[in-house]
C-alpha positions as CSV (number, residue, x, y, z in Angstrom):
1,X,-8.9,-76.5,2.1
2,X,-8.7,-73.3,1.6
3,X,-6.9,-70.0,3.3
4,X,-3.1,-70.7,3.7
5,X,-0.7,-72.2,2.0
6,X,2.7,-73.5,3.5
7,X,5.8,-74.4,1.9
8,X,8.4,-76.4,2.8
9,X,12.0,-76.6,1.3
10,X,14.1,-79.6,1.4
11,X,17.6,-79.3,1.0
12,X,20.3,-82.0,0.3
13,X,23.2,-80.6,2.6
14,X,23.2,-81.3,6.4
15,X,23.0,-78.4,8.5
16,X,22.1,-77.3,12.1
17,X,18.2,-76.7,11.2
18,X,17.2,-80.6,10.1
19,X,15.9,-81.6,13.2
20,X,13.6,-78.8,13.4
21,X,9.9,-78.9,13.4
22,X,8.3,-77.4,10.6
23,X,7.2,-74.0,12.8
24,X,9.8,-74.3,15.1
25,X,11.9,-70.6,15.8
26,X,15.7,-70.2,15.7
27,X,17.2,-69.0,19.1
28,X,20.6,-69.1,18.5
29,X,22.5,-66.0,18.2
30,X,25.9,-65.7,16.5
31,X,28.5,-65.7,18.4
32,X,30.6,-62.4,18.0
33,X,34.3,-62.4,17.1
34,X,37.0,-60.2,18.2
35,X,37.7,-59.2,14.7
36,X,34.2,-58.3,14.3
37,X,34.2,-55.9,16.5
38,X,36.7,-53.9,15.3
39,X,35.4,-54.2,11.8
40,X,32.0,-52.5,14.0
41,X,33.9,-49.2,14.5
42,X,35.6,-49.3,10.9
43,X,32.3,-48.5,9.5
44,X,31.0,-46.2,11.8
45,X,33.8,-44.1,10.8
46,X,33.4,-45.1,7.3
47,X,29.2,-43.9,7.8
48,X,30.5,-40.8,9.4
49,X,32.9,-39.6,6.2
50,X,30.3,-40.7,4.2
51,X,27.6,-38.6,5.4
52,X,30.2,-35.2,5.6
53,X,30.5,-36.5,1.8
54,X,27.2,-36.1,1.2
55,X,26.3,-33.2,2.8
56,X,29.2,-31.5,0.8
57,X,27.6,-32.8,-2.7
58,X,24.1,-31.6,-1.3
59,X,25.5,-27.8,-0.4
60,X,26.7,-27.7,-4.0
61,X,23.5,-28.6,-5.5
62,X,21.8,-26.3,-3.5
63,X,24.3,-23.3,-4.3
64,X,23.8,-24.0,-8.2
65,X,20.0,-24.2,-7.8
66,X,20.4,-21.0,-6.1
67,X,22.6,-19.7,-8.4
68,X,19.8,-20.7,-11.4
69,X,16.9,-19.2,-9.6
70,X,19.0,-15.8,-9.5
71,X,19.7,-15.7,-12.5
72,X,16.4,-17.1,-14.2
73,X,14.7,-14.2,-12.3
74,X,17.0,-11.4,-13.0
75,X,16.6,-12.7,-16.9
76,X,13.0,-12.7,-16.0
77,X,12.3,-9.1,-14.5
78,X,10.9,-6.2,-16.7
79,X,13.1,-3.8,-18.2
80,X,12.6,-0.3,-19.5
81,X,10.1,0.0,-22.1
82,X,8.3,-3.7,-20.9
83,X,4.5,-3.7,-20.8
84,X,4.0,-4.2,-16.7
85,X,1.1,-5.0,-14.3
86,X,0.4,-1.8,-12.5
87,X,1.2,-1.4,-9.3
88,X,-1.4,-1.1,-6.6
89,X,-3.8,1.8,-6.8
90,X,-2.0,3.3,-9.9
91,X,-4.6,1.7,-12.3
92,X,-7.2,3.9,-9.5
93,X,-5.2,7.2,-9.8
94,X,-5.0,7.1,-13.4
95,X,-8.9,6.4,-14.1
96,X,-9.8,9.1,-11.6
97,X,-7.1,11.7,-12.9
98,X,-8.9,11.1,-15.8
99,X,-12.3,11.8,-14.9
100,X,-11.3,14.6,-12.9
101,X,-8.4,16.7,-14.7
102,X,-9.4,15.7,-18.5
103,X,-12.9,15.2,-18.4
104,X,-12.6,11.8,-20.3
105,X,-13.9,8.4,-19.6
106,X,-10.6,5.4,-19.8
107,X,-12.1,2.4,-21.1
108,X,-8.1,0.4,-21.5
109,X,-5.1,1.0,-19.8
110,X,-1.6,-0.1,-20.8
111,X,1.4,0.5,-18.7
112,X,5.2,0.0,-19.4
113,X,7.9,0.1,-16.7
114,X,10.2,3.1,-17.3
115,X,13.4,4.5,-15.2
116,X,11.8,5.9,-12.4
117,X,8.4,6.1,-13.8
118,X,5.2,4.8,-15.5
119,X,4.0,5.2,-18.8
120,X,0.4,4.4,-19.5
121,X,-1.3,4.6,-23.0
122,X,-4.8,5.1,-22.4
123,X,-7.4,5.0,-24.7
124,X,-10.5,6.9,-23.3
125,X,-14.2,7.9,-25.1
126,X,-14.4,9.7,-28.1
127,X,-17.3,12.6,-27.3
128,X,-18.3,13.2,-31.2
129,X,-21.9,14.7,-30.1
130,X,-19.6,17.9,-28.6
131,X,-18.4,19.7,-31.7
132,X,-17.3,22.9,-29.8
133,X,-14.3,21.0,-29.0
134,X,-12.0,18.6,-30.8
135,X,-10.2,17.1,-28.5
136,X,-13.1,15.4,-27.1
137,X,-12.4,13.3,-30.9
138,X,-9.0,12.1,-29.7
139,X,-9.2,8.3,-28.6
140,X,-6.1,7.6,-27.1
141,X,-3.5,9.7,-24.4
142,X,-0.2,9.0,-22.9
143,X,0.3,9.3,-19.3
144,X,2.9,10.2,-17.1
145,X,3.0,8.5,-13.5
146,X,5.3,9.0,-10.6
147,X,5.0,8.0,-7.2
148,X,5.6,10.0,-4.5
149,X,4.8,10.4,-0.7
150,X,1.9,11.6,-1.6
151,X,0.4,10.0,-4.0
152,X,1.0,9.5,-7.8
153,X,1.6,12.3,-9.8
154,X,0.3,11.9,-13.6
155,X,0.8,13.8,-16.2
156,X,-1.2,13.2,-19.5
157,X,-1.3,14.8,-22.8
158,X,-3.3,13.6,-25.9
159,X,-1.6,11.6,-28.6
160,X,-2.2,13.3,-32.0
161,X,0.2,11.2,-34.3
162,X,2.1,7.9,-33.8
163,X,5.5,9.7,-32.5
164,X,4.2,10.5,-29.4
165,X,3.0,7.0,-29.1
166,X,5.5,5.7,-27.8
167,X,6.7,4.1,-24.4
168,X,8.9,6.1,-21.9
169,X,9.0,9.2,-24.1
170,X,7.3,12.0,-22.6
């Protein structure tokens, strides 16, 4: 035989299920007592407090997460002088200012957030074929930007020794 397997539990002590078949259902119901009922409204006043409780435990979690997340990402944010991801269309204006004011090719770009500004230290083509002129030797700039309504406005000058070189000094 195979499939199902029933159990069947014998127990010593009298009680109002002996008679019962073996797959017979329970229809009794208890019977409720006046004292229960009042015992009924105890805890739904209890389950009330409870829940104010925790909602008051969840509103303090939730203002000390908050309070974290504030303070993770103010701890996080760039400061003056940190290397930054350009902002839109800056990377854009700086190449083309390039190739239109100074006549140079950028190859890499590094910016750093200043107060109020950008600071970029490109490194662009060295040209040693032209002779004529030497500051088509000089491989690396420093750049000025500044947005405005406009546009950005970038200023660049060519880095000639390693005190210029450096971020947010212009």
């Amino acid at each position: 035989m195979h499939g199902r397997v029933f159990r069947c539990y014998i127990s010593i002590e009298p009680n109002a299920y002996d008679h019962m078949g073996l797959f017979d259902q329970v229809d009794d119901e208890p019977v409720a007592d006046p004292v229960d009922k009042n015992r009924l409204f105890e805890t739904l006043q209890e389950t009330t407090e409870s829940s104010r409780n925790y909602f008051k435990v969840f509103s303090i979690v939730a203002v000390c997460v908050l309070v974290a997340g504030a303070g993770i990402y103010y701890l996080m944010a760039p400061g003056i002088g940190d290397q930054v991801r350009a902002p839109q269309g800056l990377e854009d204006a700086v190449r083309s200012h390039f190739l239109d004011k100074e006549k140079r090719t950028a190859t890499d770009i590094t910016f750093y957030n200043c107060d109020g500004f950008y600071w970029a230290r490109v490194d662009v083509e060295t040209r040693p074929d032209i002779e004529t002129n030497p500051i088509y030797k000089i491989p690396r700039y420093r750049a000025k930007a500044v947005n405005s309504d406009v546009g950005w406005n970038i200023n660049a000058s060519p880095v000639t020794s390693d005190d210029m070189d450096v971020p947010c000094r212009f």
